[in-house]
N, CA, C and O atoms as a CHARMM CRD file, in Angstrom:
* protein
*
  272
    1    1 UNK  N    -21.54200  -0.35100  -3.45900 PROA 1      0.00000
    2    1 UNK  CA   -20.56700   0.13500  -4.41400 PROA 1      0.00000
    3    1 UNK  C    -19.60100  -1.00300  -4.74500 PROA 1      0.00000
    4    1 UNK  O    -19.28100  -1.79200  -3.85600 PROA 1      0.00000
    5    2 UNK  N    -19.17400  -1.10700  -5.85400 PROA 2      0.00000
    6    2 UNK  CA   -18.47400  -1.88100  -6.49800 PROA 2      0.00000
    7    2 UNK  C    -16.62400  -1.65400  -6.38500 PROA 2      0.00000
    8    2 UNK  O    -16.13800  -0.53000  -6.50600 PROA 2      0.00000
    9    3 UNK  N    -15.75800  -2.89700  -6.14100 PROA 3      0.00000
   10    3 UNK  CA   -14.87300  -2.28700  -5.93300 PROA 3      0.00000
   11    3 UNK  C    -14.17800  -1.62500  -6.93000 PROA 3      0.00000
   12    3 UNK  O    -13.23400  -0.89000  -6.64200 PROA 3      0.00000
   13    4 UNK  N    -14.68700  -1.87600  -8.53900 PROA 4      0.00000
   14    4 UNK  CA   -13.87100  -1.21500  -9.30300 PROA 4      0.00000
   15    4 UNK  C    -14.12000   0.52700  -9.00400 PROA 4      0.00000
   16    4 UNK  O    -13.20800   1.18300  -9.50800 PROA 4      0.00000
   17    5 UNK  N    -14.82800   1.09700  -8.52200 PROA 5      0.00000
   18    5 UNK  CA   -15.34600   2.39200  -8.49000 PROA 5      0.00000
   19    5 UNK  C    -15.17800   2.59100  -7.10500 PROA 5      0.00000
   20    5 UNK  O    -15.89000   3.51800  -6.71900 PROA 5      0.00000
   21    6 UNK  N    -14.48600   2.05400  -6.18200 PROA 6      0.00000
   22    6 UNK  CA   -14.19500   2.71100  -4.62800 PROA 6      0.00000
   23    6 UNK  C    -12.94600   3.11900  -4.85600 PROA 6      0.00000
   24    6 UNK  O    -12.33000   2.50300  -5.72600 PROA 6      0.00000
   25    7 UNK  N    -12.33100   4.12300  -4.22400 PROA 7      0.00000
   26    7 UNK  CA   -11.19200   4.79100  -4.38800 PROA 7      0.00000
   27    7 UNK  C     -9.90300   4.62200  -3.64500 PROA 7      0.00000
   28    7 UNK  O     -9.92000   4.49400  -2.42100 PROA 7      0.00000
   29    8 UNK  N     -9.05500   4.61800  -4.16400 PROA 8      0.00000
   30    8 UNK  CA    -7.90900   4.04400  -3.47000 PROA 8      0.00000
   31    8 UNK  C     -7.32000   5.40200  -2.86400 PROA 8      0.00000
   32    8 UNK  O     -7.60600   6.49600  -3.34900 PROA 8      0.00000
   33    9 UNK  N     -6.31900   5.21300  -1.56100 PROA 9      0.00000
   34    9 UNK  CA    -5.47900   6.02800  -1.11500 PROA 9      0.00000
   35    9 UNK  C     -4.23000   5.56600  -0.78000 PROA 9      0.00000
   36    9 UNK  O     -3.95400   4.41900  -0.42700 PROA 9      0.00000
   37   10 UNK  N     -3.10800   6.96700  -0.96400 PROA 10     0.00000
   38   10 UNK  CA    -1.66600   6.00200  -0.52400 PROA 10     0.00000
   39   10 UNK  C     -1.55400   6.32900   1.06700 PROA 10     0.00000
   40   10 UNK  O     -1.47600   7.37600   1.71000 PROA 10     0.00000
   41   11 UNK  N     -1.57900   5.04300   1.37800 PROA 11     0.00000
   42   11 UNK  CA    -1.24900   4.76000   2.98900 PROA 11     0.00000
   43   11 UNK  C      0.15600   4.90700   3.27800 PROA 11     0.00000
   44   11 UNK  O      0.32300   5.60100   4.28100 PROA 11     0.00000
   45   12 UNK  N      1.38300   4.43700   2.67400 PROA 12     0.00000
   46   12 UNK  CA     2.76100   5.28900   2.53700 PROA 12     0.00000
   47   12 UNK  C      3.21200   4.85200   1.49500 PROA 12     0.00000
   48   12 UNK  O      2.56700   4.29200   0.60800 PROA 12     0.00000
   49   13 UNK  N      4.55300   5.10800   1.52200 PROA 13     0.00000
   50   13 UNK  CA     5.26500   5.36400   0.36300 PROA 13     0.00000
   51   13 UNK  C      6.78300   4.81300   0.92600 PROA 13     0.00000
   52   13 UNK  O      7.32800   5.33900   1.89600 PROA 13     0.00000
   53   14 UNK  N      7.38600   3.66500   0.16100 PROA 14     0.00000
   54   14 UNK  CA     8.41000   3.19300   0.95200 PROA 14     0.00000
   55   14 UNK  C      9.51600   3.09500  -0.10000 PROA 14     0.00000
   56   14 UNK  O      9.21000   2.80900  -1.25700 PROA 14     0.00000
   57   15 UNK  N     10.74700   3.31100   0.23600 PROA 15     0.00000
   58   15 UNK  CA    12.15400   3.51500  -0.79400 PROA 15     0.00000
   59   15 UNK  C     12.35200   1.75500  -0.96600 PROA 15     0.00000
   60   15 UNK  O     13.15200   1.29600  -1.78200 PROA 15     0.00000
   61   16 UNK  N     11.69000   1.07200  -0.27100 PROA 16     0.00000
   62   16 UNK  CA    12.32100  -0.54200  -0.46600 PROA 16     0.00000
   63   16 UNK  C     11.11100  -1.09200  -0.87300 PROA 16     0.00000
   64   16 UNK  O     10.06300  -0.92700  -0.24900 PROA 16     0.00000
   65   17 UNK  N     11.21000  -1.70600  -1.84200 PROA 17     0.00000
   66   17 UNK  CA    10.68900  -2.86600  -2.44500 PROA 17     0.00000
   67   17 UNK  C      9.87500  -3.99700  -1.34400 PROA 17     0.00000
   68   17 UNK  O      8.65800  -4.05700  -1.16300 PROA 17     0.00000
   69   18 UNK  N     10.83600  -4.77100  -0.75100 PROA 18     0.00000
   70   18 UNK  CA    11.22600  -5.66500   0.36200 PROA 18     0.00000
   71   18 UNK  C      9.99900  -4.99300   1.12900 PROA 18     0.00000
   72   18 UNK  O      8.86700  -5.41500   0.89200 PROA 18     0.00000
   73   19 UNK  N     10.17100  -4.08700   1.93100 PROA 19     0.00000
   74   19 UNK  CA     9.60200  -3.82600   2.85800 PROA 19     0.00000
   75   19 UNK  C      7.80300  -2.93200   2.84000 PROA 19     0.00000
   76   19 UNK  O      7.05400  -2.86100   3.81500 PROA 19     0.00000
   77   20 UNK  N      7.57100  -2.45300   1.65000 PROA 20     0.00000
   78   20 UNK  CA     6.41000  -2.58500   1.06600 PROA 20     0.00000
   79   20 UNK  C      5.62800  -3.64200   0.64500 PROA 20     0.00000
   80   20 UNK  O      4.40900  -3.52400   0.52100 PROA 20     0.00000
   81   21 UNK  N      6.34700  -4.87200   0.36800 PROA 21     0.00000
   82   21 UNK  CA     5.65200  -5.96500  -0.10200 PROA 21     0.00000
   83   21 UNK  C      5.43000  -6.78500   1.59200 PROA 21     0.00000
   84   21 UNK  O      4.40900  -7.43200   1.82400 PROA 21     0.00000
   85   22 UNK  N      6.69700  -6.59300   2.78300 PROA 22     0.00000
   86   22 UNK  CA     6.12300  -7.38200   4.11600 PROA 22     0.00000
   87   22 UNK  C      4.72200  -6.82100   4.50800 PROA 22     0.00000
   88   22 UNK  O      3.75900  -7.49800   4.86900 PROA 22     0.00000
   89   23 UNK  N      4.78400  -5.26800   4.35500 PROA 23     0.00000
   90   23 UNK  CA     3.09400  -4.40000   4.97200 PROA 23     0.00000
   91   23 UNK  C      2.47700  -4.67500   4.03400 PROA 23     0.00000
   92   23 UNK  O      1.27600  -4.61800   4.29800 PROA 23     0.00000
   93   24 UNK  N      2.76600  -5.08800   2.56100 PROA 24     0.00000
   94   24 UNK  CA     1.43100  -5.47500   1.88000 PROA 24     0.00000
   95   24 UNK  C      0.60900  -6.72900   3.01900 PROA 24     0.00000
   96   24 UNK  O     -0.39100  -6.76600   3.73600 PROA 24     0.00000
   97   25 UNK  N      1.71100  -7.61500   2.64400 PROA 25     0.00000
   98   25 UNK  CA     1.48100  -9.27100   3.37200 PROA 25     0.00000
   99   25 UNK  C      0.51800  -9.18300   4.86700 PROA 25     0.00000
  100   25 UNK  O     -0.40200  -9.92100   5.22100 PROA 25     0.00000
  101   26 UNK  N      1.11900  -7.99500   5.55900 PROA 26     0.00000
  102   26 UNK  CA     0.47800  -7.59800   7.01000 PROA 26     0.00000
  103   26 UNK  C     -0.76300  -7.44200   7.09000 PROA 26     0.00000
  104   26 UNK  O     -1.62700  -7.99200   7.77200 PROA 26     0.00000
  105   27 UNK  N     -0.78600  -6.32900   6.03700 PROA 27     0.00000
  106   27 UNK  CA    -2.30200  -6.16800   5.52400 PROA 27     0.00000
  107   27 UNK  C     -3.23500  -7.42800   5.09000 PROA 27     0.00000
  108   27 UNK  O     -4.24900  -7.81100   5.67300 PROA 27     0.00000
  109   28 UNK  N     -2.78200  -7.84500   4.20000 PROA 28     0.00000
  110   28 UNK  CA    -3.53400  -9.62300   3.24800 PROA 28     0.00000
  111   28 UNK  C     -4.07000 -10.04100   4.66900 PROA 28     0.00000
  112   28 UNK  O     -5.26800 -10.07300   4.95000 PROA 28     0.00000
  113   29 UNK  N     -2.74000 -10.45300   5.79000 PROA 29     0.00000
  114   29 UNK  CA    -3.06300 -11.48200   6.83700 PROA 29     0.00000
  115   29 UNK  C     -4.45400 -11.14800   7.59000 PROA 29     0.00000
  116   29 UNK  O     -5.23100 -12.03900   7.93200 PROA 29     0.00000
  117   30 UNK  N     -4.73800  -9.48500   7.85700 PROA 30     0.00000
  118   30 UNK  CA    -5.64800  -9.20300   8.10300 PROA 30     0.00000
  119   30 UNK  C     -7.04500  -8.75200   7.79500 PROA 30     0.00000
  120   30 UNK  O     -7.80400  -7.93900   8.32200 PROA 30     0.00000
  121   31 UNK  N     -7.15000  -9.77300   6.48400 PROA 31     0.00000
  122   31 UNK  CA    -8.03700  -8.88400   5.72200 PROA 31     0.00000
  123   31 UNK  C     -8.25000  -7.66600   4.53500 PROA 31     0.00000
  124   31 UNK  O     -9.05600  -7.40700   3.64100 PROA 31     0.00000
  125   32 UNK  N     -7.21700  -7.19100   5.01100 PROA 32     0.00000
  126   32 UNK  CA    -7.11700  -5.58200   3.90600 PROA 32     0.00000
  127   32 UNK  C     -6.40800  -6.25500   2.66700 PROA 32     0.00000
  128   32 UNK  O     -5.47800  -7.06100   2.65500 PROA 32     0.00000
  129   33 UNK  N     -7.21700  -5.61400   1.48100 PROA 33     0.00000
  130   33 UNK  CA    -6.80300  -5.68000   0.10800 PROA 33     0.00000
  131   33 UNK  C     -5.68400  -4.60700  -0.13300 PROA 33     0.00000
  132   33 UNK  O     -5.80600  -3.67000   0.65600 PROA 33     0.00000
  133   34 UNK  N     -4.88800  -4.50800  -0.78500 PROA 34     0.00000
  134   34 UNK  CA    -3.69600  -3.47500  -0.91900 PROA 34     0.00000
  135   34 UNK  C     -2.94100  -3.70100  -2.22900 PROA 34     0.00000
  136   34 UNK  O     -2.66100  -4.74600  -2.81600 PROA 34     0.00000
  137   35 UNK  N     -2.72400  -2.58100  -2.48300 PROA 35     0.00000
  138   35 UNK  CA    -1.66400  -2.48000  -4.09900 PROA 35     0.00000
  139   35 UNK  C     -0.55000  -1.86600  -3.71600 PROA 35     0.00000
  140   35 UNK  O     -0.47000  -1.07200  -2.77900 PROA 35     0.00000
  141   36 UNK  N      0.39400  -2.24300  -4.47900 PROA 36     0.00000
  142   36 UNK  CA     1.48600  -1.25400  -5.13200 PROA 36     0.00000
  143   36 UNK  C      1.25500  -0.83000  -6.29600 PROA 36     0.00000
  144   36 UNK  O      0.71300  -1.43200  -7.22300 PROA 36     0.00000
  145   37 UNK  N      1.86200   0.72300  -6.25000 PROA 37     0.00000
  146   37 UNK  CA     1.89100   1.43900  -7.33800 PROA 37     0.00000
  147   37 UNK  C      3.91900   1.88700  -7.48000 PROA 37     0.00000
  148   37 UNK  O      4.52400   2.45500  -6.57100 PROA 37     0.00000
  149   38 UNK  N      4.36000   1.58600  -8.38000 PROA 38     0.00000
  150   38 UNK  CA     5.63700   2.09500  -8.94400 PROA 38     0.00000
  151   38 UNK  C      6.31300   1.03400  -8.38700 PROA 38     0.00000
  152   38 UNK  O      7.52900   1.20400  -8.47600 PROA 38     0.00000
  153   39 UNK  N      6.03100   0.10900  -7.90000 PROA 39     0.00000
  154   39 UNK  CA     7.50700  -0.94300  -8.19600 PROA 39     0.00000
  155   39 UNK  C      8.29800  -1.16900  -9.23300 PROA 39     0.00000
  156   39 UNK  O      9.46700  -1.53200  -9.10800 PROA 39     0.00000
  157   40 UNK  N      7.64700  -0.94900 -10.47600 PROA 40     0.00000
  158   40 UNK  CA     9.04800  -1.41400 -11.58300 PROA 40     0.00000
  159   40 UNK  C     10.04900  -0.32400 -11.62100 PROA 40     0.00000
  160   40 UNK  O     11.21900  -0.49400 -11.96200 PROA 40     0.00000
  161   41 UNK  N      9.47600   0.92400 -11.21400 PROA 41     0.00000
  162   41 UNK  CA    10.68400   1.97300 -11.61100 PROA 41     0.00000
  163   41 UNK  C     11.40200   2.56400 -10.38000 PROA 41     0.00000
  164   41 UNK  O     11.97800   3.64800 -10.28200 PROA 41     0.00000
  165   42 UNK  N     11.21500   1.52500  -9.40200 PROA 42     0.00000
  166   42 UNK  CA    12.11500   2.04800  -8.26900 PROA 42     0.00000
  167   42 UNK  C     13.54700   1.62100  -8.77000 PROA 42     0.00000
  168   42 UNK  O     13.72200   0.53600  -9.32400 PROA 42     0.00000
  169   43 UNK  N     14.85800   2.78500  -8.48500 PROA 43     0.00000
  170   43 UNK  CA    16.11000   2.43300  -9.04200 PROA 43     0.00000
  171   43 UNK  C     16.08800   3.44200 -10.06100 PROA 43     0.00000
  172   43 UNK  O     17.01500   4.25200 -10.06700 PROA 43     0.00000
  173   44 UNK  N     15.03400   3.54000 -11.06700 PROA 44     0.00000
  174   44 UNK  CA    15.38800   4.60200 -11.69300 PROA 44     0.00000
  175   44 UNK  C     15.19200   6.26700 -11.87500 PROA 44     0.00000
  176   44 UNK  O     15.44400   7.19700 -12.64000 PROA 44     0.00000
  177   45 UNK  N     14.27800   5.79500 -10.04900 PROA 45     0.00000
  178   45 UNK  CA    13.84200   7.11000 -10.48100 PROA 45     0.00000
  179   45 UNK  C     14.03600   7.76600  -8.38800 PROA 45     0.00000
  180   45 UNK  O     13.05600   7.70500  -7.64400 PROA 45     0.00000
  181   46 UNK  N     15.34100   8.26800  -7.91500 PROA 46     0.00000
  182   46 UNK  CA    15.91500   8.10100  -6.40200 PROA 46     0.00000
  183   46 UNK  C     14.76700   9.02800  -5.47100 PROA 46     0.00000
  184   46 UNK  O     14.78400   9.11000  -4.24300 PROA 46     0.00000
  185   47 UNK  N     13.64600   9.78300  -6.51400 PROA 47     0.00000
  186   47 UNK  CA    12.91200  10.63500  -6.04600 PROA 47     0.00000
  187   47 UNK  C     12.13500   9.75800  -5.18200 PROA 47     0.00000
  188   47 UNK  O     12.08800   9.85300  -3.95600 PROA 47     0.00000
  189   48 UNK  N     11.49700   8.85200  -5.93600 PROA 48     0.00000
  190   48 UNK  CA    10.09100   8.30000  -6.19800 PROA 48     0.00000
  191   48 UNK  C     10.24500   6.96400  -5.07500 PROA 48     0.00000
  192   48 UNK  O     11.09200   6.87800  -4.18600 PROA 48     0.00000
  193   49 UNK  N      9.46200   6.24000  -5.31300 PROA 49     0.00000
  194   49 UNK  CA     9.11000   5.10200  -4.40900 PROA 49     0.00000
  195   49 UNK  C      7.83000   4.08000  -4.52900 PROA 49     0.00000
  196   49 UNK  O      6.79700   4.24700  -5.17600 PROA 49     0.00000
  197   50 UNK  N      8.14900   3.17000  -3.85400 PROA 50     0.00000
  198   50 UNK  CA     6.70500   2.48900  -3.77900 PROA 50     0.00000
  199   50 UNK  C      5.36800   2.88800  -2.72600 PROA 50     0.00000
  200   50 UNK  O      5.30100   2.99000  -1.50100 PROA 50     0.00000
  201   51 UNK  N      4.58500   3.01900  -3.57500 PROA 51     0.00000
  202   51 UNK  CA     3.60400   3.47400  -2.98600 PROA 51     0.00000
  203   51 UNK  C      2.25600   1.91800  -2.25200 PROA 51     0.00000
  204   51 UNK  O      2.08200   0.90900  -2.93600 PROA 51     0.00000
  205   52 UNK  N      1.81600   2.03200  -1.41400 PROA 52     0.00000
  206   52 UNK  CA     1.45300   1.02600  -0.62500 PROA 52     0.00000
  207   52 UNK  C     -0.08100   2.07200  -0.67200 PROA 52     0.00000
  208   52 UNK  O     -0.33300   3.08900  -0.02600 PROA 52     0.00000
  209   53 UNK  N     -0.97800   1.28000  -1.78600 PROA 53     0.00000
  210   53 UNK  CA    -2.31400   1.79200  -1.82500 PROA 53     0.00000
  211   53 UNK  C     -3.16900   0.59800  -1.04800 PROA 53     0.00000
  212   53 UNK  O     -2.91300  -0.59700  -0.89600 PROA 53     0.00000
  213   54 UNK  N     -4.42400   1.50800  -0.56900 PROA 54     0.00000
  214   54 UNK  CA    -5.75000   0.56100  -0.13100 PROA 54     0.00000
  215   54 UNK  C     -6.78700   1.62300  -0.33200 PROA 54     0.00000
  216   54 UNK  O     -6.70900   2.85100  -0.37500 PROA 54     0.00000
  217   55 UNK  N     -8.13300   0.48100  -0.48000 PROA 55     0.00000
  218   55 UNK  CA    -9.23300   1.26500  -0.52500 PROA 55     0.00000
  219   55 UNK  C     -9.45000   2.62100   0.91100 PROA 55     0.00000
  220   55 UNK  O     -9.11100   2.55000   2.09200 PROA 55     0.00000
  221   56 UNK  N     -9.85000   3.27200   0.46900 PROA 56     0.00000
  222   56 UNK  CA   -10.35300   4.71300   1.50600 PROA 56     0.00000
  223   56 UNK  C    -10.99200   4.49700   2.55700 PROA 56     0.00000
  224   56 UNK  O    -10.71000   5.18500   3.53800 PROA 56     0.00000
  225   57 UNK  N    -12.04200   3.47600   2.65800 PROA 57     0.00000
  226   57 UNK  CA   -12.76700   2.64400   3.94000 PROA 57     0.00000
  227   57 UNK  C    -11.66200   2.42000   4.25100 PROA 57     0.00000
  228   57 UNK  O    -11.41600   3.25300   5.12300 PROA 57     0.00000
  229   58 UNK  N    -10.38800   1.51800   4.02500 PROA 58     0.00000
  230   58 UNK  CA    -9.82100   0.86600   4.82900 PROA 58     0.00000
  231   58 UNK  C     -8.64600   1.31600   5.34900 PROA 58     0.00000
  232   58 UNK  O     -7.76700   0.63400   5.87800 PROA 58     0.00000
  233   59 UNK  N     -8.67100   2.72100   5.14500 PROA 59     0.00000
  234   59 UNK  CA    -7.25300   3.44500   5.51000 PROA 59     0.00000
  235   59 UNK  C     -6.97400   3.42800   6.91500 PROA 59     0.00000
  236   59 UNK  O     -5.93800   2.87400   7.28200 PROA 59     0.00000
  237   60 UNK  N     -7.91300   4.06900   7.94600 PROA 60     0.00000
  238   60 UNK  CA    -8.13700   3.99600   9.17300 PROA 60     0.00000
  239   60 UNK  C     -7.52100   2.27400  10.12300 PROA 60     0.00000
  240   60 UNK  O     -6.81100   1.93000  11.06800 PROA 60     0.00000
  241   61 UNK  N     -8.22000   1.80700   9.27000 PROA 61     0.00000
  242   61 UNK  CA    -7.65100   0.42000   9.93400 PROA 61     0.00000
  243   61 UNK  C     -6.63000  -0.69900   9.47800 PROA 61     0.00000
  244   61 UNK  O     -6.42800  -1.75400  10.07800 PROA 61     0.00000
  245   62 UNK  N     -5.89700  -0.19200   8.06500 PROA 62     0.00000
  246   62 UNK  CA    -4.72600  -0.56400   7.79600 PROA 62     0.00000
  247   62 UNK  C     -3.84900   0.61100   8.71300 PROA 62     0.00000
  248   62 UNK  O     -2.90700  -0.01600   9.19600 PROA 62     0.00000
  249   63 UNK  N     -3.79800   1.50900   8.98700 PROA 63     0.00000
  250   63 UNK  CA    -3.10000   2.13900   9.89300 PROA 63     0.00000
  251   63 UNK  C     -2.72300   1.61400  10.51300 PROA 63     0.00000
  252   63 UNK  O     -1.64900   1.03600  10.34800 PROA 63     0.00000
  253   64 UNK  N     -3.61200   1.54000  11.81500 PROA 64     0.00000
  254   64 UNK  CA    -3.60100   1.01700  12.92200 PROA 64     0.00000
  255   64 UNK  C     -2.92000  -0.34100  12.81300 PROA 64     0.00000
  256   64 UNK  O     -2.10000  -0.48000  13.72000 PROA 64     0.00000
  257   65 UNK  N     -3.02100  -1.71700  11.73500 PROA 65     0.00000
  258   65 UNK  CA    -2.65200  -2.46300  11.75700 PROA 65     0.00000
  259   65 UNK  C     -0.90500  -2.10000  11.66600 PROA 65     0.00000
  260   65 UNK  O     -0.16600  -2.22600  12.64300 PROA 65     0.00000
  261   66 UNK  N     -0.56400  -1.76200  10.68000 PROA 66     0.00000
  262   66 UNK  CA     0.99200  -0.99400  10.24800 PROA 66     0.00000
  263   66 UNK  C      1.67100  -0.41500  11.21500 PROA 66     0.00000
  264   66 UNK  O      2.89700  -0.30400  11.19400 PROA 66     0.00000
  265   67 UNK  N      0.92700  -0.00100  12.14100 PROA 67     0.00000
  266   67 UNK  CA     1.76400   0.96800  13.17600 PROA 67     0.00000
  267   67 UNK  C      1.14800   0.16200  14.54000 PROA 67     0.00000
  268   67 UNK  O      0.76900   0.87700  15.46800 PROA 67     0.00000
  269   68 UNK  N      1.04900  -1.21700  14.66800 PROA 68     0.00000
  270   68 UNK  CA     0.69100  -1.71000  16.19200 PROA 68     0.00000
  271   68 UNK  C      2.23200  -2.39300  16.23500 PROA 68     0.00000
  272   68 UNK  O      2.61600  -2.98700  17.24300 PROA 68     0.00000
């Protein structure tokens, strides 16, 4: 399967900018590919947040990385 067609999931969801982009980096160091979704409209919107996506294979073991 191709990665445009594997499915992403949100692994969390963080009120800071800053600190979604260090667990992106955590992730990179180890391998895992990862997105943000809604960084530009954090600030305008106090609900919402950044969301810290990865592919669905790799949820299990970006976990584990995030929370060691």
């Amino acid at each position: 399967m191709s990665r445009e067609k594997e499915r992403t999931v949100t692994l969390h969801i963080y009120t800071d900018l800053y600190q979604a982009k260090m667990m992106q980096d955590k992730l990179k160091e180890n391998g895992i590919d990862s997105f943000l979704n809604d960084e530009n409209v954090l600030g305008m919107d106090p609900v919402g947040g950044v969301e810290l996506r990865v592919f669905e294979k790799d949820k299990e073991s970006a976990e584990k990385i995030l929370h060691a």
